[in-house]
Biotite code that builds the C-alpha atoms (Angstrom):
import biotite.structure as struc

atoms = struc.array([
    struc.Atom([238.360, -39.142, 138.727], chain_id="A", res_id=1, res_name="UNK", atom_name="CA", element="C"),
    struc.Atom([238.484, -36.095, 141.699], chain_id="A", res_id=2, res_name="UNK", atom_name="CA", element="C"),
    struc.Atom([237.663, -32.646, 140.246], chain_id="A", res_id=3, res_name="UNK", atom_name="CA", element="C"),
    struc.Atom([240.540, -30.351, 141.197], chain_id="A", res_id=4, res_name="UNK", atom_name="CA", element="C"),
    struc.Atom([239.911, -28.100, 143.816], chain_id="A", res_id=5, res_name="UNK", atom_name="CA", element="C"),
    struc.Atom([238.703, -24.403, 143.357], chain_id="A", res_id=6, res_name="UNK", atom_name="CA", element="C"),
    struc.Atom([241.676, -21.948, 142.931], chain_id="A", res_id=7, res_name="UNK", atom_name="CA", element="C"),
    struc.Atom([241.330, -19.290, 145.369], chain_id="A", res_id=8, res_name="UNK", atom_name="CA", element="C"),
    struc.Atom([240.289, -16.681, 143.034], chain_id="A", res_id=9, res_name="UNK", atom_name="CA", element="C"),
    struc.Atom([237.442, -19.078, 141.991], chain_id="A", res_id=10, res_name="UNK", atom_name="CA", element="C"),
    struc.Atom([236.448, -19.405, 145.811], chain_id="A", res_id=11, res_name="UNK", atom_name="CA", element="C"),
    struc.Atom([236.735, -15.924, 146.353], chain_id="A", res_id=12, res_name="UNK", atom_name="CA", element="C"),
    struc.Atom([234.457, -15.586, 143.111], chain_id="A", res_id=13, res_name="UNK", atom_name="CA", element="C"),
    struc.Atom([232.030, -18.029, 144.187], chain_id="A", res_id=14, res_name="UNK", atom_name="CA", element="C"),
    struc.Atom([231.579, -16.484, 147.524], chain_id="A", res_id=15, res_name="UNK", atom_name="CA", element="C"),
    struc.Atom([230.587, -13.328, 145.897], chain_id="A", res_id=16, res_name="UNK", atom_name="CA", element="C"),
    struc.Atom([228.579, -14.392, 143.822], chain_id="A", res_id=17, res_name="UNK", atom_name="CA", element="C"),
    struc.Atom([226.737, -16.145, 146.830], chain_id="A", res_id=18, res_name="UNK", atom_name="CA", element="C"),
    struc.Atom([226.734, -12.957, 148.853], chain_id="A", res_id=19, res_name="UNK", atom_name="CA", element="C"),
    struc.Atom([225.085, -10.832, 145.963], chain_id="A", res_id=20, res_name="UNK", atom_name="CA", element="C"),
    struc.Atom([222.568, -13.387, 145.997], chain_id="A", res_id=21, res_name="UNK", atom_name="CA", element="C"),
    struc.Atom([221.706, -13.630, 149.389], chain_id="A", res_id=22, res_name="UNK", atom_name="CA", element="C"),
    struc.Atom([221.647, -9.422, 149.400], chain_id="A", res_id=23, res_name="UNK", atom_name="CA", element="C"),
    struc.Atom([219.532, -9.399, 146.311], chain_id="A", res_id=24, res_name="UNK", atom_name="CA", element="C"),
    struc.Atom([216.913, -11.592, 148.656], chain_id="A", res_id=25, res_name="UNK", atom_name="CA", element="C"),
    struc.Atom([217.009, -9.043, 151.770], chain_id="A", res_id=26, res_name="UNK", atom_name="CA", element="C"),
    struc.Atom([216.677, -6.072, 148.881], chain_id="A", res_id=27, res_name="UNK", atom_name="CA", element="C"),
    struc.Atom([213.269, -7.900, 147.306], chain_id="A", res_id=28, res_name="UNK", atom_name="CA", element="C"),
    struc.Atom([212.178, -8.596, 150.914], chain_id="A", res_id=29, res_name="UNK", atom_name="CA", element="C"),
    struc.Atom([212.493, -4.620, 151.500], chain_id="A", res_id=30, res_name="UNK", atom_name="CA", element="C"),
    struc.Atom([210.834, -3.993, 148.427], chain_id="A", res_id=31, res_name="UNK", atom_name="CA", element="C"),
    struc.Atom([207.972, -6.078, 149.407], chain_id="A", res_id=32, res_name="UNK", atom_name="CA", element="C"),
    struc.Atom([207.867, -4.682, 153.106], chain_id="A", res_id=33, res_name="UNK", atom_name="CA", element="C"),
    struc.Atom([207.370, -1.196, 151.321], chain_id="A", res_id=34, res_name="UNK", atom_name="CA", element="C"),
    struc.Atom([205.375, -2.393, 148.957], chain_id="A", res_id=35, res_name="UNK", atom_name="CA", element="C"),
    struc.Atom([202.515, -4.169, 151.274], chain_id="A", res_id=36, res_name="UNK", atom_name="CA", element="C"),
    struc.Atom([203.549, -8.099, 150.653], chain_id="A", res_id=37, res_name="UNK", atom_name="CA", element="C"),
    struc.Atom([204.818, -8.019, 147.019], chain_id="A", res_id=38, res_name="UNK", atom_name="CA", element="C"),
    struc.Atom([206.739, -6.628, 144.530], chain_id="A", res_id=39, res_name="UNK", atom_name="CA", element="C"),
    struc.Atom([205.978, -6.660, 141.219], chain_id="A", res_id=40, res_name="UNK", atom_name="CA", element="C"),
    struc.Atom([208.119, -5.160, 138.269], chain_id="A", res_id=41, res_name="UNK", atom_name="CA", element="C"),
    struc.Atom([207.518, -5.482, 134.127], chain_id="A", res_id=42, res_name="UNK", atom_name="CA", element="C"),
    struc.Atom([210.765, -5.996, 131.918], chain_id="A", res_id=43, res_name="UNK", atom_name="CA", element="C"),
    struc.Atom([210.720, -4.982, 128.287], chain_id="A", res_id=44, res_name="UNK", atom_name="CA", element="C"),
    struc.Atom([211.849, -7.506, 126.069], chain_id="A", res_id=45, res_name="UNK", atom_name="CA", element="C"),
    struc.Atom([214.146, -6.578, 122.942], chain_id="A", res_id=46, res_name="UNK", atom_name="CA", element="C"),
    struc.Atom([213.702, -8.333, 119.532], chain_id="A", res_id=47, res_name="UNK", atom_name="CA", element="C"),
    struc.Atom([216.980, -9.961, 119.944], chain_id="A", res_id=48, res_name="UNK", atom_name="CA", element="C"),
    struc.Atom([215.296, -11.883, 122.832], chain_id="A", res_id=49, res_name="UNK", atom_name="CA", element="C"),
    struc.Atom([217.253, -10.045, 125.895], chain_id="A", res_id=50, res_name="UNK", atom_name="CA", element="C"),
    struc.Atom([215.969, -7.897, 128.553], chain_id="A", res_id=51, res_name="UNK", atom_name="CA", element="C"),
    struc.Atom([215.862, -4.193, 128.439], chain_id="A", res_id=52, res_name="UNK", atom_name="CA", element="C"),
    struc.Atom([217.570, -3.559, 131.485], chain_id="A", res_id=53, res_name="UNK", atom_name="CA", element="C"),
    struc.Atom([218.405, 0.310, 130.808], chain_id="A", res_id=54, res_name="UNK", atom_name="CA", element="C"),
    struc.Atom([215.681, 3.127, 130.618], chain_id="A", res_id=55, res_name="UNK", atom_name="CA", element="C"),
    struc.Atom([215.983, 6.238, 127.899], chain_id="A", res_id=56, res_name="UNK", atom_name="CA", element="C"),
    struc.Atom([218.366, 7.850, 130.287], chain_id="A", res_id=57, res_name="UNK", atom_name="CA", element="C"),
    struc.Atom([220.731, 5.019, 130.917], chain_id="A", res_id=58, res_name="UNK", atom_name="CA", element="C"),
    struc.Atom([219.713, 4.347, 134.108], chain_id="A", res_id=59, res_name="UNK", atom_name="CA", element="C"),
    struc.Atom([219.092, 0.755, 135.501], chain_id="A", res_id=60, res_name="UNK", atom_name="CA", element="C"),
    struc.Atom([215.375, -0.284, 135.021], chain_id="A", res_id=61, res_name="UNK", atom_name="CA", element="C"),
    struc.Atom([215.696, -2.995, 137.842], chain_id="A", res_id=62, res_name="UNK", atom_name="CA", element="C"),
    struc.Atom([218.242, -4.167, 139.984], chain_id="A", res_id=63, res_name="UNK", atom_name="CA", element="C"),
    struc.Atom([216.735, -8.064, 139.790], chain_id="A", res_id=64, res_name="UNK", atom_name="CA", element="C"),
    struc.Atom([216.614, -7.665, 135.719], chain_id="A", res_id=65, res_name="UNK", atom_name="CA", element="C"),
    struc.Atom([220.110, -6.231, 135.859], chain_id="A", res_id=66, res_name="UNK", atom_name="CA", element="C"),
    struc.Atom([221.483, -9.327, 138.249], chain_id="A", res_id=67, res_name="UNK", atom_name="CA", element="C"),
    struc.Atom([218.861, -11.712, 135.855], chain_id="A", res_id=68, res_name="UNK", atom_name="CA", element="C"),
    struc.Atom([221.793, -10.775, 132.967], chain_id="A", res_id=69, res_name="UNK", atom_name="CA", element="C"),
    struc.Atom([221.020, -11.436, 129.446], chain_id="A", res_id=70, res_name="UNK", atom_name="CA", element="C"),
    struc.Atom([217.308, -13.133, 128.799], chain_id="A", res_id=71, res_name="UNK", atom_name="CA", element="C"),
    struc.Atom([214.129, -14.130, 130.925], chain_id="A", res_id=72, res_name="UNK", atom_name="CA", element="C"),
    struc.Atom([215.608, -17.853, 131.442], chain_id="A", res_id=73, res_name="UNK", atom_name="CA", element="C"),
    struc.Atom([218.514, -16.139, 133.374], chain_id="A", res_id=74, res_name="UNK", atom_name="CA", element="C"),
    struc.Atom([215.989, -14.284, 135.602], chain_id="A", res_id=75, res_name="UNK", atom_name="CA", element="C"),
    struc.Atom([214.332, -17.205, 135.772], chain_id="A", res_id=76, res_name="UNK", atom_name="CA", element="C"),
    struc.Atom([217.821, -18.982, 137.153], chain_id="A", res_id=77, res_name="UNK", atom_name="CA", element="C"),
    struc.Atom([218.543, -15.998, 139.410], chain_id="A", res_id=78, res_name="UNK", atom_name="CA", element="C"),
    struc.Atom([214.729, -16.363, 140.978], chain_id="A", res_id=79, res_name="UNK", atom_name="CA", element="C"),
    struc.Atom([215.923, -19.712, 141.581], chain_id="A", res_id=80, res_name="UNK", atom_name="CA", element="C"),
    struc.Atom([219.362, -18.921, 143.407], chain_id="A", res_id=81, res_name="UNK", atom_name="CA", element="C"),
    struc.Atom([217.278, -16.242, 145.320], chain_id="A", res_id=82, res_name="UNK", atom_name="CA", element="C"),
    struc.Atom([214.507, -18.977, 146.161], chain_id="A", res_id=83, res_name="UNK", atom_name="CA", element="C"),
    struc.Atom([217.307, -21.512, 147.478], chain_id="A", res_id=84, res_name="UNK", atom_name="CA", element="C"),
    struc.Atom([218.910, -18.631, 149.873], chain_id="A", res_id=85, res_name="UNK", atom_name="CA", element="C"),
    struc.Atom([215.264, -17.002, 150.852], chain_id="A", res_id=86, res_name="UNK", atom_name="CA", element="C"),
    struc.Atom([212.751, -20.179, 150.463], chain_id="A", res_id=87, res_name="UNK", atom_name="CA", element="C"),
    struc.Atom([210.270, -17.274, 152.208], chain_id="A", res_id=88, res_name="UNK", atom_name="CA", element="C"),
    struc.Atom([209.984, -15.673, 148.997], chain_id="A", res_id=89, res_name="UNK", atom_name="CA", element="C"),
    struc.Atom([207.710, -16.648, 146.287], chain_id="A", res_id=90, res_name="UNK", atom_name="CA", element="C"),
    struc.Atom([207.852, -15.521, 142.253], chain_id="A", res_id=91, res_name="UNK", atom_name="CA", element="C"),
    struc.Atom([205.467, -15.691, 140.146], chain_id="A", res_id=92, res_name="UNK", atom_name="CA", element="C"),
    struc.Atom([206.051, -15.071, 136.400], chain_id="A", res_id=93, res_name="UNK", atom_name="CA", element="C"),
    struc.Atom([203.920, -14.158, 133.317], chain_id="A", res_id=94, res_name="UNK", atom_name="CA", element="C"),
    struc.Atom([205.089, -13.083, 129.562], chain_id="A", res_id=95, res_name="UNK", atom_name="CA", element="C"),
    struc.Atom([202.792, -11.142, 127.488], chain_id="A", res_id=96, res_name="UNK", atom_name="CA", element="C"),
    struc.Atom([201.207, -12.900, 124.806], chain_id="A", res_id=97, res_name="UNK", atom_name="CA", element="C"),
    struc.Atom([203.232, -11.114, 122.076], chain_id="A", res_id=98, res_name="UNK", atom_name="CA", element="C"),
    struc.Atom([206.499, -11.647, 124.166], chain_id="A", res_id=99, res_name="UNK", atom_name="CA", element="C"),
    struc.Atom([207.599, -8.598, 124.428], chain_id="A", res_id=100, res_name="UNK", atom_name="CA", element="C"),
    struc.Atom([207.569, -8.184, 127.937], chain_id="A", res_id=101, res_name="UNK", atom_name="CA", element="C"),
    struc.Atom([207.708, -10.599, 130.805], chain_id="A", res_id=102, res_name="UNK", atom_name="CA", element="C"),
    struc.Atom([206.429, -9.461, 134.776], chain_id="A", res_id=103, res_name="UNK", atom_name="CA", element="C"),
    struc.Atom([207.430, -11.150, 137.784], chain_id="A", res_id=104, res_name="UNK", atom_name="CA", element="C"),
    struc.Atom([205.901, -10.718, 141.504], chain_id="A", res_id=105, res_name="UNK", atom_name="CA", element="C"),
    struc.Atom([207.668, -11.716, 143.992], chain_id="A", res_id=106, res_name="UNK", atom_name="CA", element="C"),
    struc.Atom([206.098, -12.314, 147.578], chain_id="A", res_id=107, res_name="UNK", atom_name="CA", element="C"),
    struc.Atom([206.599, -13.411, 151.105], chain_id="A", res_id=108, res_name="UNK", atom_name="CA", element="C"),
    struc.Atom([203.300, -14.949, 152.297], chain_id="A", res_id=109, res_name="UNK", atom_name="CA", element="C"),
    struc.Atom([202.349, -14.100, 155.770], chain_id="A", res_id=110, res_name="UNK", atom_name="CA", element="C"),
    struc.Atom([203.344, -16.756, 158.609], chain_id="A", res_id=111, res_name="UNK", atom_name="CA", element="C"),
    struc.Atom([200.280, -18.544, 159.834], chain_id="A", res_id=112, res_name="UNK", atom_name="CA", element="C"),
    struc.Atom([199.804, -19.277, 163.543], chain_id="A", res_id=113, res_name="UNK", atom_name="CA", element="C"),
    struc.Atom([198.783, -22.257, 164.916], chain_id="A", res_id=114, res_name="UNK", atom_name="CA", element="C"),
])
């Protein structure tokens, strides 16, 4: 059976979505020029399970935890997507032992000479 081929408003949508990826990984790799090799950020965790993504004055805590959407799997998907467009940039991620928070670090280890 052939899948039916993407509607032009789905390619348009899919190309989007791969461009906000690809500019998420050159803002992290800014961040983590500024930042001396990494870039490290902890996201409060609600007790319905999703990320607090706003701060008390409605602004946006984090651009990554804003594009990560709902929970920590879906950052954990978008560090992914990132990864696959910027394989130069390494996450690392850690939940506190309560779960109410998790921290992620993302990286872009030096090149080595030969």
């Amino acid at each position: 059976m052939e899948t039916p081929e993407l509607s032009d408003i789905e390619k348009k949508i899919k190309k989007e979505e791969e461009q906000d990826i690809i500019d998420l990984g050159e803002t992290l790799k800014r961040k983590i020029a500024e930042n001396g090799g990494q870039f490290s950020e902890t996201i409060p965790i609600l007790p319905d399970g999703k990320l607090e993504i706003m701060d008390k004055d409605n602004n946006l805590k984090s651009l990554f935890a804003h594009r990560g959407r709902d929970n920590p799997e879906d950052l954990y998907r978008l560090a992914f997507k990132v990864q696959q467009k910027a394989p130069e940039l390494v996450f690392t991620f850690a939940r506190a032992s309560e779960g109410q928070s998790i921290s992620y670090t993302v990286q872009s280890p030096p090149k080595q000479t030969v």
